[in-house]
C-alpha positions in Angstrom: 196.3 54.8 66.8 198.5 53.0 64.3 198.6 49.8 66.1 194.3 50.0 66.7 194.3 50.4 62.8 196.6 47.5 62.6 194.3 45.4 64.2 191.3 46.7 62.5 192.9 46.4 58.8 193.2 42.4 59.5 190.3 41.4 61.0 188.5 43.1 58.3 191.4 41.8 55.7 190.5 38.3 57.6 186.6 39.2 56.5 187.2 40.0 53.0 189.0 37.0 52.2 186.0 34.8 54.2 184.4 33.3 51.5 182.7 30.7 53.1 182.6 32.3 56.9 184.7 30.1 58.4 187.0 33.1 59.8 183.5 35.4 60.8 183.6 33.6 64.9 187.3 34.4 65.2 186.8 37.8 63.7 183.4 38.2 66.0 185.8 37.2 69.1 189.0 39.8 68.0 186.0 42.7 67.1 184.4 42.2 70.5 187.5 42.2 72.3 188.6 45.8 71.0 185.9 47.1 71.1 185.9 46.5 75.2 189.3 47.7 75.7 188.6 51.1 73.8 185.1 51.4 75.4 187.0 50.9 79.2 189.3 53.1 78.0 187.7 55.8 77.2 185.5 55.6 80.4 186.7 53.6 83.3 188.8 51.5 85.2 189.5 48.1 83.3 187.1 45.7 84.9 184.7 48.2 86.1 181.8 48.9 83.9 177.9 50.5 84.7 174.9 48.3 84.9 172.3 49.1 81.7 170.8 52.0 82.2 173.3 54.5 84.1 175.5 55.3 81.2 175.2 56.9 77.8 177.1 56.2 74.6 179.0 59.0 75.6 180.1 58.6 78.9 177.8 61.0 80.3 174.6 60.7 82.4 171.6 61.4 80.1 167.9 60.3 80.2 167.1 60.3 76.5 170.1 57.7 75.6 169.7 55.2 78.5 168.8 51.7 77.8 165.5 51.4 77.7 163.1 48.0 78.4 163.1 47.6 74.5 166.9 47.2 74.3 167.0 44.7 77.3 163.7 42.8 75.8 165.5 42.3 72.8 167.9 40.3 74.2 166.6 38.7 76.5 167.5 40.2 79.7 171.4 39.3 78.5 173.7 41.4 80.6 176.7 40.6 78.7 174.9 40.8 75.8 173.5 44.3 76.2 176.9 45.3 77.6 178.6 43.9 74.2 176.1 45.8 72.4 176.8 49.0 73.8 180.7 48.8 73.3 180.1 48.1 70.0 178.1 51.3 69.2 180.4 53.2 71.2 183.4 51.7 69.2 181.8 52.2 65.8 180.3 55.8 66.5 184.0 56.8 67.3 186.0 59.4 64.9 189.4 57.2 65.0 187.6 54.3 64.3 185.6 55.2 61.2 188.9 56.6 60.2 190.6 53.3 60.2 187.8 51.7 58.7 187.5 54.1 55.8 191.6 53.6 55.2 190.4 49.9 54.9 187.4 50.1 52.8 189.4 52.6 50.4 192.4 50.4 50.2 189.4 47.5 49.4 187.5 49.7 46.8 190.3 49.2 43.8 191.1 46.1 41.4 189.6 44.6 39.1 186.6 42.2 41.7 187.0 44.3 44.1 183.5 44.0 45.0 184.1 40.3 46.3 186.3 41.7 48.7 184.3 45.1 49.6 180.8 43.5 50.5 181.5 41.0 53.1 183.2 43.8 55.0 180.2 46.3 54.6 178.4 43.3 56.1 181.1 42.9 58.9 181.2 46.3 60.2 176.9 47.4 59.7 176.2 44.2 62.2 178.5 45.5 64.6 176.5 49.2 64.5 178.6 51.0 61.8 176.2 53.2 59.9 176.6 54.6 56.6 175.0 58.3 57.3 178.4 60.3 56.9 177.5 62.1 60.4 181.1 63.2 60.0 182.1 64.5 56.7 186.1 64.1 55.9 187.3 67.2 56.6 185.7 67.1 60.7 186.6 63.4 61.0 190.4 64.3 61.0 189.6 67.2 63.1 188.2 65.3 65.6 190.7 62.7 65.1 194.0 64.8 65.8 192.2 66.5 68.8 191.5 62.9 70.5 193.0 62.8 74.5 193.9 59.1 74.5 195.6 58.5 71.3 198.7 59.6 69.5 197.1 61.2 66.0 200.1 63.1 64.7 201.2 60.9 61.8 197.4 60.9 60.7 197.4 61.6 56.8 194.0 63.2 55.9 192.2 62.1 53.1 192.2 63.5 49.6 189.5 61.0 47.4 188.9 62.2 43.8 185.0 62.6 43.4 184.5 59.6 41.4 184.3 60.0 37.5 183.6 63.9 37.6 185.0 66.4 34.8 187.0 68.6 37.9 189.9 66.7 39.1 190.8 69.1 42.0 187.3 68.4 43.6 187.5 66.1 46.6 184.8 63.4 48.2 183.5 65.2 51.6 181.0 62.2 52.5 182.7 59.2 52.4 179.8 57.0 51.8 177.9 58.9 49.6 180.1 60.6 47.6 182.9 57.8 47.5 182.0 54.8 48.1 177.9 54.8 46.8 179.1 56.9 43.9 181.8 54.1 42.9 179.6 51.4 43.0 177.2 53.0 40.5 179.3 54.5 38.2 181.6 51.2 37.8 178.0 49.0 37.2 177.2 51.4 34.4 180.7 51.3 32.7 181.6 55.0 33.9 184.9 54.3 35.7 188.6 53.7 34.5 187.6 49.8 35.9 185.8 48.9 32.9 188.3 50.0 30.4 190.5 46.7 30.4 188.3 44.4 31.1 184.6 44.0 31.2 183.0 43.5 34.9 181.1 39.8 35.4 177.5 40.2 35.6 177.8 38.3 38.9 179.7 41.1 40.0 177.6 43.8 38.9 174.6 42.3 40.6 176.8 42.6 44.0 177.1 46.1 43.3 173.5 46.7 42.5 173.8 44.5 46.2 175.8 46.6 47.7 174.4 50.0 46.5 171.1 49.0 47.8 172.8 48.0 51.7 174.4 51.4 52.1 171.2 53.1 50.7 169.3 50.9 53.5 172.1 51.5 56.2 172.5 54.8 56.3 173.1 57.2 52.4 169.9 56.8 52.4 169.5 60.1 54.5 172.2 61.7 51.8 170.1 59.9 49.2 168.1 63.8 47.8 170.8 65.6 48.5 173.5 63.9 47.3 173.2 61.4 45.1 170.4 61.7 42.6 171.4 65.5 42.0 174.7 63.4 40.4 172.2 60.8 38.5 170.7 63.6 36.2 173.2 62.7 33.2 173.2 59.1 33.4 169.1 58.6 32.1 170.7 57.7 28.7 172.4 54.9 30.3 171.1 51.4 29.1 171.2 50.0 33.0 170.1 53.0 34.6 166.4 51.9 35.2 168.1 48.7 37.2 170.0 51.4 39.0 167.1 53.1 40.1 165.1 49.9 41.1 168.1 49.4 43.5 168.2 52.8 44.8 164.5 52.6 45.3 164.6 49.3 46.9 167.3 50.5 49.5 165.2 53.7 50.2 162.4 51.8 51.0 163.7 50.4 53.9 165.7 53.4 55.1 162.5 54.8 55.3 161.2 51.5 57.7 164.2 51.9 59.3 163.6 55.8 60.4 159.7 55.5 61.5 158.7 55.7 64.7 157.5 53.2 66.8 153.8 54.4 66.4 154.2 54.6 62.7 155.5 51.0 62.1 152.6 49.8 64.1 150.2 51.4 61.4 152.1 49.6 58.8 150.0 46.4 60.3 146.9 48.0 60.2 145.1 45.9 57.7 146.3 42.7 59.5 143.1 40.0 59.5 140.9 43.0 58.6 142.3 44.8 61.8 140.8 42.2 64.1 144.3 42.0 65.8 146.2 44.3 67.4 150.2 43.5 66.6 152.0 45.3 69.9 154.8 47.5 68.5 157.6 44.7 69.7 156.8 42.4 67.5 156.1 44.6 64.5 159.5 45.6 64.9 161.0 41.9 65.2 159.2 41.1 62.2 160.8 44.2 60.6 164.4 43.2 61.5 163.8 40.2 58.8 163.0 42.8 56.1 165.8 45.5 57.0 168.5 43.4 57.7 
């Protein structure tokens, strides 16, 4: 596990520091790679891998989760492309892999811009199928960690994240993204954290923060968004930015909520289209979509 986490921390370090996405091809090429070895490791021989359609994201046989016409429409009738795009969500969906890429993004989420570093990375992983919905809280993402067949997990240190700017001390971040990371960004771009004590954050940065809090929101917290967050944004009305913070945490709702309708209901959100003299067919209400969402 320690050298997959290796390899993880420095094509995401070799992301961070991309300022002008020179490094994104080779760091494409590296992601792609690993994510083909763990997939054929985790199911079969090396060199021998299913035609679309006869397995799951799991390995196992099952009719809901096989690759529909949709999936090979959208790209073409690719095989290699459909088969990269199922290692990927294979590889991102996987316990030890969110757990090396939370080590990464927490050892990325301190300093004084650290937000230059922490967005392209955000960026890096969600087009490569990481979501942001915490399906895994801490505590049963180490569990499922140490447990793992195919990997030595013993010397895994669990995580112990200070809820971010909160009166008890001894209580801990369960949700890594909504609690830890989402929670960060909005309390260092309304001057809550121990950030802003020594030196006073850009406006260019706090607008990629505002950025970046409306991405996870979009990505995935948004399905923590009620039940998480905004219970924690009671005391902060007073706050002289908190009606910017709430046009961001709208905006990234919004298209959560795109993102979770089903295929029926996006089509009604073309219903009005030339006085509904045409009839958009659901593919291409959702291609137009994936301009919006992504």
């Amino acid at each position: 596990f320690d050298d997959i986490k290796s390899i993880i921390f420095n094509i995401l370090r070799s992301v961070e520091v991309d300022a002008n996405y020179k490094n994104r091809i080779i760091a494409n090429t590296f992601w792609n790679y690993l994510a083909k070895c763990f997939y054929q490791s985790h199911h079969k021989k090396e060199g021998d891998e299913d035609e679309p359609g006869s397995v799951s994201i799991d390995g196992e046989q099952d009719d809901d989760k096989k690759w529909d016409d949709d999936i090979i429409n959208n790209y073409d009738n690719n095989l290699d492309e459909i088969k990269i795009k199922r290692r990927n969500k294979y590889f991102a969906s996987h316990p030890l892999i969110q757990y090396a890429i939370y080590k990464k993004i927490h050892a990325s989420s301190s300093g004084k811009h650290y937000i230059n570093k922490l967005l392209p990375i955000l960026h890096f992983i969600c087009e490569h199928f990481m979501k942001f919905d915490d399906e895994y809280d801490l505590n049963e993402l180490y569990d499922n960690c140490i447990t793992d067949k195919l990997f030595d997990c013993s010397n895994l240190i669990k995580f112990s994240i200070n809820k971010s700017n909160d009166n008890d001390e001894n209580e801990k971040c369960k949700l890594f993204w909504s609690e830890y990371v989402t929670m960060k960004l909005i309390d260092d771009y309304l001057g809550l954290n121990q950030l802003n004590k020594y030196k006073k954050i850009k406006e260019e940065e706090r607008n990629k923060m505002l950025n970046g809090i409306k991405y996870l929101i979009s990505n995935g917290v948004g399905k923590n968004l009620k039940s998480v967050i905004m219970p924690q944004l009671e005391s902060y009305e007073d706050n002289k930015d908190f009606d910017n913070l709430m046009n961001a945490i709208k905006y990234g709702e919004n298209i959560w909520i795109v993102k979770k309708l089903k295929k029926e209901e996006v089509g009604s959100l073309f219903e009005n289209v030339c006085n509904k003299s045409i009839v958009l067919p659901n593919s291409l209400c959702s291609f137009i979509l994936s301009f919006i969402v992504l």
